[in-house]
Each structure stands twice: as structure tokens, then as C-alpha cells.
DOVOLUM-412990 format. One record per atom (N, C-alpha, C, O): x, y, z; residue in three letters. Coordinates in steps of 0.2 Angstrom, whole numbers, plus 2048, in hexadecimal, padded with zeros to 3 digits. Layout:
<nodes>
XYZALA/...
</nodes>
This chain:
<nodes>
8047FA800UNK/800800800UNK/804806800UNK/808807805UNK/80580B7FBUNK/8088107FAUNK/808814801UNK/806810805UNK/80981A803UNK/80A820807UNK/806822806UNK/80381D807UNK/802827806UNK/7FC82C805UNK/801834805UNK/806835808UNK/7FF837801UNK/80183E7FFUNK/802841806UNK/807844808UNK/7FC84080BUNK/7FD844810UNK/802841816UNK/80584581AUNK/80383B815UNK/807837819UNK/80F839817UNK/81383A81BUNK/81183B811UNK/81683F80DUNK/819845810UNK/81E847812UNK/815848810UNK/81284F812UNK/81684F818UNK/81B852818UNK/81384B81DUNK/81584B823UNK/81B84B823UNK/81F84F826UNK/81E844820UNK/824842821UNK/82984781FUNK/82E846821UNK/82784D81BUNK/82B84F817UNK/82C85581DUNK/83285681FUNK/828859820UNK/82685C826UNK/82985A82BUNK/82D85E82FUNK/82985582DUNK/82C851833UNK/834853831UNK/837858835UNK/83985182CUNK/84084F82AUNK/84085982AUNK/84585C82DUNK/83C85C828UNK/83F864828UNK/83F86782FUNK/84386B832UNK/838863832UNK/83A86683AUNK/83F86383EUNK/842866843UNK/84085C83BUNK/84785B83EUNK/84E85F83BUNK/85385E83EUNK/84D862837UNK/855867834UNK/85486B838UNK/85886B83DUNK/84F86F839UNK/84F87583CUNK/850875843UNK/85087A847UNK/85086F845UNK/85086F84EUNK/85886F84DUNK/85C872851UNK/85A869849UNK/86386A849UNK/865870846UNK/86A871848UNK/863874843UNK/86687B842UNK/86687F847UNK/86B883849UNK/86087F84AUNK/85D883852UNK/863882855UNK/867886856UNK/86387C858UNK/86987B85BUNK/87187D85DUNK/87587E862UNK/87187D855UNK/87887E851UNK/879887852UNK/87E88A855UNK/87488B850UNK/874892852UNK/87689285AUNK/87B89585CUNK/87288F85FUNK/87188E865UNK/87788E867UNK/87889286CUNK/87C889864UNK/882888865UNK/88988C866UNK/88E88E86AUNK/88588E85DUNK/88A89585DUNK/88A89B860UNK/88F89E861UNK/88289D861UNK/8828A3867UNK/8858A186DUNK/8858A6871UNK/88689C86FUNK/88789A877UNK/88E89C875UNK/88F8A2878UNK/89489A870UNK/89989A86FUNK/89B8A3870UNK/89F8A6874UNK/8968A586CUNK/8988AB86AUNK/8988B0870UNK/89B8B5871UNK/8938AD874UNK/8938B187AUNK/89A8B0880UNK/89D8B4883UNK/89A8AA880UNK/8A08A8883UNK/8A68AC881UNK/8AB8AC885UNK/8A68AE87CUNK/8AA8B0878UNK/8AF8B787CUNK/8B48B887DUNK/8A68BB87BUNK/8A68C287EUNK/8A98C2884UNK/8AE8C6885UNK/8A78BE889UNK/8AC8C0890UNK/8B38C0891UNK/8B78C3895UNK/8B78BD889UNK/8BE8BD88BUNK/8BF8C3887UNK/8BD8C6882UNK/8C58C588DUNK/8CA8CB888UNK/8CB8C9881UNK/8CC8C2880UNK/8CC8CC87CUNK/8D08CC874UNK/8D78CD877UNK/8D98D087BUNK/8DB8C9873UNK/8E28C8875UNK/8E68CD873UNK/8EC8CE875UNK/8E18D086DUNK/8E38D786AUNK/8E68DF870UNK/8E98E4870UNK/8E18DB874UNK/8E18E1879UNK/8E78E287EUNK/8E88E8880UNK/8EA8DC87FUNK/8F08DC883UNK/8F58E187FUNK/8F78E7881UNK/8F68DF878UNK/8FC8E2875UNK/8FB8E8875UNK/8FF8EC875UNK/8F38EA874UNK/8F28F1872UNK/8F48F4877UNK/8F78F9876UNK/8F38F387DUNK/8F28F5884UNK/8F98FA885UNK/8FA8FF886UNK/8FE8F0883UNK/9058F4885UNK/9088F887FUNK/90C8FD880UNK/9078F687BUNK/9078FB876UNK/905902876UNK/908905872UNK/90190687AUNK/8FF90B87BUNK/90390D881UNK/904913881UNK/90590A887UNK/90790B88BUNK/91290C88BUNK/91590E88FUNK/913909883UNK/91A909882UNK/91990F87FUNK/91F91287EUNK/91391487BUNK/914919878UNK/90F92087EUNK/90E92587CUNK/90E91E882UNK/90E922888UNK/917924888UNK/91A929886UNK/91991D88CUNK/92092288EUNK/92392388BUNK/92692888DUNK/925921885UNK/928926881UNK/92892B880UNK/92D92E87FUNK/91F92E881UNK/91C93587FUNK/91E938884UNK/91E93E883UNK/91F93488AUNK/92293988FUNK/92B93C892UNK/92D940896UNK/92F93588CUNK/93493688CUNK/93593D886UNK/937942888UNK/93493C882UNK/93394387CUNK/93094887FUNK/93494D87DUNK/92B94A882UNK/92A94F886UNK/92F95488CUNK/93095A88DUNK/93194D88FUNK/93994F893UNK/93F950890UNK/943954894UNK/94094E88AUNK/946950884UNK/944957883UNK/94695C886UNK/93D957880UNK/93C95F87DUNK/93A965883UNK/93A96B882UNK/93A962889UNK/93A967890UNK/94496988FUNK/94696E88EUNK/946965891UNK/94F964891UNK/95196988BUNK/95396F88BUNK/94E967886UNK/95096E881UNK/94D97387FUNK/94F97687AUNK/948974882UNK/94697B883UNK/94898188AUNK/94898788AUNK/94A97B88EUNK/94E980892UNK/956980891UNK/958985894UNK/95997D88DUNK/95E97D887UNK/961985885UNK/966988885UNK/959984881UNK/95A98B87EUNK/958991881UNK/95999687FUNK/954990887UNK/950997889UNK/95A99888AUNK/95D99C887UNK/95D994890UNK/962995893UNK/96899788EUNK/96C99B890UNK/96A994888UNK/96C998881UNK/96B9A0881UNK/96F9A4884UNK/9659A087EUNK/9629A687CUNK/9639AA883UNK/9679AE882UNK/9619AB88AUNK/9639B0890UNK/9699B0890UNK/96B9B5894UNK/96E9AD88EUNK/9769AD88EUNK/9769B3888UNK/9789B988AUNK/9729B2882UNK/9759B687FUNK/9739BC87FUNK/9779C187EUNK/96D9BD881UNK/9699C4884UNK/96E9C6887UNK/9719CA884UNK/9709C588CUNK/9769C7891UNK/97A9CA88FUNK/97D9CF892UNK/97D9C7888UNK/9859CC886UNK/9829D1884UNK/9859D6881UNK/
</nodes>
């Protein structure tokens, strides 16, 4: 005895709701991951960190050069005023 059109039907139904419960899943999986994800630091950020923090002091060693040679010259230049 053949299937019945609507017995087909079903079954074809049944196998689609069974895909989408495994793709449910599958997204489910991936947002779990993806969320997990967010709580860690990016690794990026260490480097960046000290990377910003080796171009601090520098900026503060260059500032102290250019302090040193500004009083350089103020003290030049009042030498020369003087004669």
C-alpha cells in the first residue's frame, strides 16, 4: 500500500523540523561561544596598552630634552644680552 500524499507531507515536515531544531542549536552554540568570548580581554589590548605606555615616556623624556634646551638658550641668549 503506497504512502498517502498527506502521510508525505508530514514526513517531509517532520525531516525540515528536524533541520531546524539542529540549526537552532548550532546558532545556540555559537552565541554561547560568542558570548563567552566577550568576557576575555583581546590580546590586542596588552600590546596596545604597553605600547602606549612606552610612547608616554618617551613623550615625557622629549619634553625633558626640549625643557634642558630651552633653558640652554634662554641662558645663551642672557649671556649675550649681558655684553
Amino acid at each position: 500500500m503506497p504512502d498517502s500524499p498527506s502521510s508525505e507531507v508530514i514526513q517531509k515536515l517532520q525531516a525540515e523540523l528536524r533541520e531546524r531544531r539542529v540549526e537552532a542549536e548550532r546558532h545556540r552554540l555559537e552565541a554561547e561561544e560568542l558570548r563567552s568570548r566577550v568576557g576575555r580581554p583581546d590580546p590586542k589590548l596588552a600590546r596596545l596598552g604597553a605600547e602606549v605606555q612606552r610612547l608616554r615616556e618617551e613623550l615625557s623624556e622629549v619634553r625633558d630634552q626640549r625643557d634642558e634646551l630651552l633653558a640652554g638658550v634662554r641662558a645663551a641668549l642672557d649671556r649675550l644680552s649681558r655684553k
